[in-house]
Structures are given as C-alpha cells and as structure tokens.
C-alpha positions in Angstrom: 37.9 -105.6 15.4 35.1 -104.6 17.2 35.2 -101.1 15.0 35.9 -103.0 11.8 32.7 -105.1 12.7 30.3 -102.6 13.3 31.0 -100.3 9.9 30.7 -103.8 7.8 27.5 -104.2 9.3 26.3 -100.7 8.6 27.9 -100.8 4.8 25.3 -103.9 4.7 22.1 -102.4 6.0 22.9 -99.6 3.4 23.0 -102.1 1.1 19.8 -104.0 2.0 17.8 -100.9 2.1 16.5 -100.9 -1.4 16.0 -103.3 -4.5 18.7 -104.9 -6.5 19.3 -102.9 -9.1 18.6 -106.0 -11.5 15.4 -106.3 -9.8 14.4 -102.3 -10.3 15.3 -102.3 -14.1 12.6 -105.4 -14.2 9.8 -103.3 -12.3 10.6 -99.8 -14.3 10.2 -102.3 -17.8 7.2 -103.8 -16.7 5.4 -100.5 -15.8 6.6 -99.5 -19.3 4.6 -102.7 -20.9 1.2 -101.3 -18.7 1.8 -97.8 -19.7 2.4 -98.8 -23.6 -0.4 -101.8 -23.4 -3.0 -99.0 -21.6 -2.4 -96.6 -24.5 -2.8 -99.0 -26.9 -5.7 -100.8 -25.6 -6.9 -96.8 -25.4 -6.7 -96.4 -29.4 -8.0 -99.7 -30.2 -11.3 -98.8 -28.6 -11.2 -95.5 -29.7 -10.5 -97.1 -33.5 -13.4 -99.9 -32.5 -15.9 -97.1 -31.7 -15.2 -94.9 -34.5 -15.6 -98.1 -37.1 -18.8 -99.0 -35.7 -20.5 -95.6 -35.3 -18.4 -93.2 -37.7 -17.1 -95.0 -40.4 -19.4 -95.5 -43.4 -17.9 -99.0 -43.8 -20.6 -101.1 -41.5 -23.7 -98.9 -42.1 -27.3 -100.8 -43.7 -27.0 -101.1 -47.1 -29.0 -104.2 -47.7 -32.7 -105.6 -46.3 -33.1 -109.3 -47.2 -36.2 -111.2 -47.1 -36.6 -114.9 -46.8 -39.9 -117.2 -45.5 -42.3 -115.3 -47.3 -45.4 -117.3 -48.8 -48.3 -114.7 -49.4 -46.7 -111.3 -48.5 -44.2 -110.0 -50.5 -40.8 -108.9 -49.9 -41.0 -105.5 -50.5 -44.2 -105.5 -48.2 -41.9 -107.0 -45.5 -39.4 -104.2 -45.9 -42.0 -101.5 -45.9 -42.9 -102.8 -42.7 -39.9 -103.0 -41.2 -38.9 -99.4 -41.8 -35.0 -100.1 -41.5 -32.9 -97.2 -41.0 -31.1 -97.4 -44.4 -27.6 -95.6 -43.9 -27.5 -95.8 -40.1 -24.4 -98.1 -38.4 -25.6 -101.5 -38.3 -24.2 -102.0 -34.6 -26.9 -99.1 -33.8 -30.0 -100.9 -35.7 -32.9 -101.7 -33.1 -33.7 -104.9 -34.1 -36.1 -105.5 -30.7 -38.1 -102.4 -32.8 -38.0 -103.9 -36.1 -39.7 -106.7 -34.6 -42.3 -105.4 -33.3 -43.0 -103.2 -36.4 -43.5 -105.8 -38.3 -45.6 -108.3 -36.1 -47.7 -104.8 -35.4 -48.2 -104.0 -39.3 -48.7 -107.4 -40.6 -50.4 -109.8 -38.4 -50.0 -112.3 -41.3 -46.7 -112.7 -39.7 -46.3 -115.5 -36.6 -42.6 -114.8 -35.7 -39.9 -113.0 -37.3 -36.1 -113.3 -37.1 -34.4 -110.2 -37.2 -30.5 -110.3 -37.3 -27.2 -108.2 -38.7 -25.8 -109.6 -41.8 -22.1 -108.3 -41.6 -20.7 -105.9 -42.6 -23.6 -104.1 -44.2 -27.1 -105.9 -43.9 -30.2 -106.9 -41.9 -31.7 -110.3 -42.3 -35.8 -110.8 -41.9 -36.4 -114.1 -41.9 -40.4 -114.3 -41.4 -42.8 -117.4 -40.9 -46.1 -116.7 -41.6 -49.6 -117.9 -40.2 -51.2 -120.5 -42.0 -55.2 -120.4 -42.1 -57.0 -123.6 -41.1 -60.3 -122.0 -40.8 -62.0 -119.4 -42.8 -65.2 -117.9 -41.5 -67.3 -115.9 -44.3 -67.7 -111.9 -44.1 -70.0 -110.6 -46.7 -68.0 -111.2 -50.3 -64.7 -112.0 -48.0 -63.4 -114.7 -45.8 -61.5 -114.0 -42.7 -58.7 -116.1 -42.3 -58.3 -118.3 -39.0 -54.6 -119.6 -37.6 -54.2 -122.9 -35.3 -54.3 -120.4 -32.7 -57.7 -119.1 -33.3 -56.2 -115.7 -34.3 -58.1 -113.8 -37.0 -55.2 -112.3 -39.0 -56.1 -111.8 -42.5 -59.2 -110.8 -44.5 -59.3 -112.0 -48.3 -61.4 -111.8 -51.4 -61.1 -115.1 -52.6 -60.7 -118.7 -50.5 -57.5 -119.9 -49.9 -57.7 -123.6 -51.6 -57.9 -126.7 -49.7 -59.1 -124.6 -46.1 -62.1 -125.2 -45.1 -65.2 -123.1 -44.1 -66.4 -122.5 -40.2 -70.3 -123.0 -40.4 -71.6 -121.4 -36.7 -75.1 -122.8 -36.6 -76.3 -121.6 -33.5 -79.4 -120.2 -32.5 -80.2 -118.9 -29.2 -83.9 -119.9 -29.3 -83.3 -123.8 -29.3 -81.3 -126.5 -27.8 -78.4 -125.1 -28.7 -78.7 -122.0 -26.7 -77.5 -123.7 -23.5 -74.0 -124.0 -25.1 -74.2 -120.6 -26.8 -74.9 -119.4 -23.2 -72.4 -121.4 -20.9 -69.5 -121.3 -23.5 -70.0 -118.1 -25.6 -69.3 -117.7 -29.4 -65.7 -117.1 -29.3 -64.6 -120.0 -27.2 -67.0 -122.4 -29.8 -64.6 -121.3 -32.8 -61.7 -122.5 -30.8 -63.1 -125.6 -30.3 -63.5 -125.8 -34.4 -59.9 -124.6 -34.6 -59.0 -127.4 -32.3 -61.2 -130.1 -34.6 -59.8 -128.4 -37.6 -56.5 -128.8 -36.3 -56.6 -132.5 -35.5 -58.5 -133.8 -38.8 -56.1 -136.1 -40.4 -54.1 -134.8 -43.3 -55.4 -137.6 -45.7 -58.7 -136.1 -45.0 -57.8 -132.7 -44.5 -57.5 -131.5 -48.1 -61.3 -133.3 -48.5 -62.9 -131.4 -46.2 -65.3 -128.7 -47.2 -66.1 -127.3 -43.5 -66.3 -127.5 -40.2 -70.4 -126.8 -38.6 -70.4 -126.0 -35.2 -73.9 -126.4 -33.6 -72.7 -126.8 -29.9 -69.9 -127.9 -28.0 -70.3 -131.4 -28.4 -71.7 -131.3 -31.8 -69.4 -130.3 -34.4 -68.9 -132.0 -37.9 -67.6 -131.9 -41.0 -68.5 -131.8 -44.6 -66.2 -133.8 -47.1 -66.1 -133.5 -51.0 -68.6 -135.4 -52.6 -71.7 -134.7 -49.7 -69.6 -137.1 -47.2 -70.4 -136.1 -43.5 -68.4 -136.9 -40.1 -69.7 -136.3 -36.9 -67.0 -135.7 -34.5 -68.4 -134.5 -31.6 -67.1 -132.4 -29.4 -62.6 -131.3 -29.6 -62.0 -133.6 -26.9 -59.7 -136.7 -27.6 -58.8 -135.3 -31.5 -55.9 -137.7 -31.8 -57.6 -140.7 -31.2 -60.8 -139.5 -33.0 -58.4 -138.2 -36.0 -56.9 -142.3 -36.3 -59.8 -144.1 -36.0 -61.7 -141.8 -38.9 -58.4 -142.7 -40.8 -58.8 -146.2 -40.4 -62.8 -146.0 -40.5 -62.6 -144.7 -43.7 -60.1 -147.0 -45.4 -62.1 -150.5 -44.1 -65.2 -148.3 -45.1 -64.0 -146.4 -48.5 -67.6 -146.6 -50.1 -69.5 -145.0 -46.9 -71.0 -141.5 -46.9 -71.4 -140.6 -43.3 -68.8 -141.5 -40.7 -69.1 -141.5 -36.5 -66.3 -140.7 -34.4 -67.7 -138.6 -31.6 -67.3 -141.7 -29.7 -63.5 -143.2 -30.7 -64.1 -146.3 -29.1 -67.4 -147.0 -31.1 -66.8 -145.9 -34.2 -69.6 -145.8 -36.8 -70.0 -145.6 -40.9 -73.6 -145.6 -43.0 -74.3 -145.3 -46.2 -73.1 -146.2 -49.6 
C-alpha cells in the first residue's frame, strides 16, 4: 500500500507540473490576437502616414478668405504665401500667421485653420481706425489701440481728425514735457474711443492741446470740451443726455461729469 501510495503521488506532481492543456491552448490564442493586432496596428500607421504625407489626396488645393473689409482676398492670400500642393497635415499654420500679421498690419488677428481634406481657412478681422492724424496729402490711420497701421489717400468717412496743438513755447509745454507726444495721442484714442456712438458719426475731430484739455469739433461748428480721458464713460452719458435736454446748444461742457455745462444757441 505504502508502494501503491507513493507512485500515485508522483503520477500527480507530474501532473501538476505544467498548465492544463485547456488553459495553454487559451494563452498560445491570445498571443496570436497580440501578434495579429501588433501587425495590424503596424500597417494602419504605416497606411495613416503615407495618406497624410504621400498620398496626393489631402494636399492644399484651396485658400479661402472670409472677414475682409478693406483688403482684398487675393491680398490676404498673397500674404499668406500657402504652400499650394504641400500635405495639409504638414502646413505651418503658426507661420502663416505671422506672415500675414507681419505684411499687413491692417490685420488685428487672424484665424488660420485646415479645411479637410484639401484647404486652409483665413478668417481675418481687421483694425478699425478711430483716429486719423494728417501726413502731407495722406492720413495715417489710428486703431483703438493707438497703433498706426495704415496710410491712405483719401479719409475714411465718419473718423475723425487728431488736431495736436501743442507748442512748446506756452502753457502747454509743461504737458508736452511731462507726458510726451506719443502718450498725448493715446489719450485722444482713449477720448475718441469713449465718445458716444450717437455722437460719434458727428464728430469732425478730436484737438489735443494738453492732457487735460482735449475737445471735439461736431458737424455744424458745435464744440465739446471734454477734458482730460479720465472718467470717459460717465463723461460719454452725460454729453448724451446734455445734448438731448440741450438739442439747440453749440458748445457743450463735460470735463467735469458732475457739472455739466451747454451755451449757445
């Protein structure tokens, strides 16, 4: 018995020294799914690669232009210099960008983005002059921002004209000194900026004499002092309201919102 016993038991360990066979057919068909999935997965990127960069199915065929107002399209794709032909998934469009904002400072932003399969969008938002400031027979135009981004031969209708009165040999030298010329045009931008848009399309220009002392020059010899850009909201609704309990006034106060003033008929 005690023979009979000791075989059984070594028949057992024999047994219990590998996998069931069940259980080894189920590891060797798995490896086969990771062997035939890593191949495939191999020729798909291969396949991915080749569409993208090889192919001449997704390469630029098409430049579209949207958001223009004063430049033209086919200025916008000058500028842009796209790399007609190339794969789209190759396109800088970080570079086209900056082309474009480099060439035509007319331009604020720019959105620059694939069109699939075979096109590049350009959808462009351009500066819009609030100021103009005279050069010789041309007028330079002036953004929000008190950028200087475009020169033109004739005045853009309803912006008005920066007058720069100063003169260092007066009062007014003080402020030319402490402030300097650039910042005062800011300060005009900022005015220009604020002026209410039911007097906005009125005004003629904007005379800057110091920092505190700019005003402007409505249609029909109608003045407003407005002081200096501080407080522009506030100034920019009482002149609104000023002017529509006083519609028959010719020269209007607001460098001081609180006290208001209108003379003049």
């Amino acid at each position: 018995m005690a023979g009979s016993t000791t075989a059984e038991r070594g028949e057992r360990q024999q047994e219990s020294s590998g996998p069931p066979p069940a259980r080894r057919r189920l590891r060797l068909r798995r490896l086969r799914t990771i062997i035939i999935l890593a191949v495939a997965l191999v020729f798909l990127s291969a396949g991915t690669v080749w569409l993208l960069y090889g192919s001449q199915w997704l390469r630029v065929e098409s430049v579209a232009v949207s958001g223009t107002r004063v430049l033209t399209p086919d200025q916008v794709r000058e500028a842009a210099d796209v790399p007609v032909g190339s794969p789209l998934i190759s396109v800088d469009t970080d570079a086209i960008e900056a082309r474009l904002l480099r060439k035509l400072p007319r331009i604020d932003s720019v959105d620059v983005a694939r069109s699939w399969p075979d096109g590049i969008g350009l959808k462009v938002t351009e500066r819009t002059p609030v100021l103009l400031v005279q050069k010789g027979g041309n007028f330079v135009e002036v953004d929000d921002e008190g950028v200087r981004f475009a020169t033109v031969s004739e005045a853009p209708n309803g912006v008005p004209a920066l007058e720069l009165t100063l003169s260092p040999s007066d009062s007014r030298a003080a402020s030319l000194r402490r402030f300097g010329e650039a910042r005062l045009v800011r300060e005009a931008v900022r005015v220009a900026r604020d002026i209410p848009a039911a007097v906005a399309h009125a005004t003629r220009s904007v005379k800057v004499r110091s920092y505190d002392d700019i005003s402007l020059e409505l249609e029909g010899g109608r003045t407003v002092a407005w002081g200096s850009s501080e407080k522009g909201a506030a100034k920019a609704r009482t002149l609104a309201a000023l002017m529509k309990a006083t519609p028959d006034a010719r020269h209007f106060d607001v460098s001081v919102p609180t006290a208001p003033a209108s003379a003049g008929s």
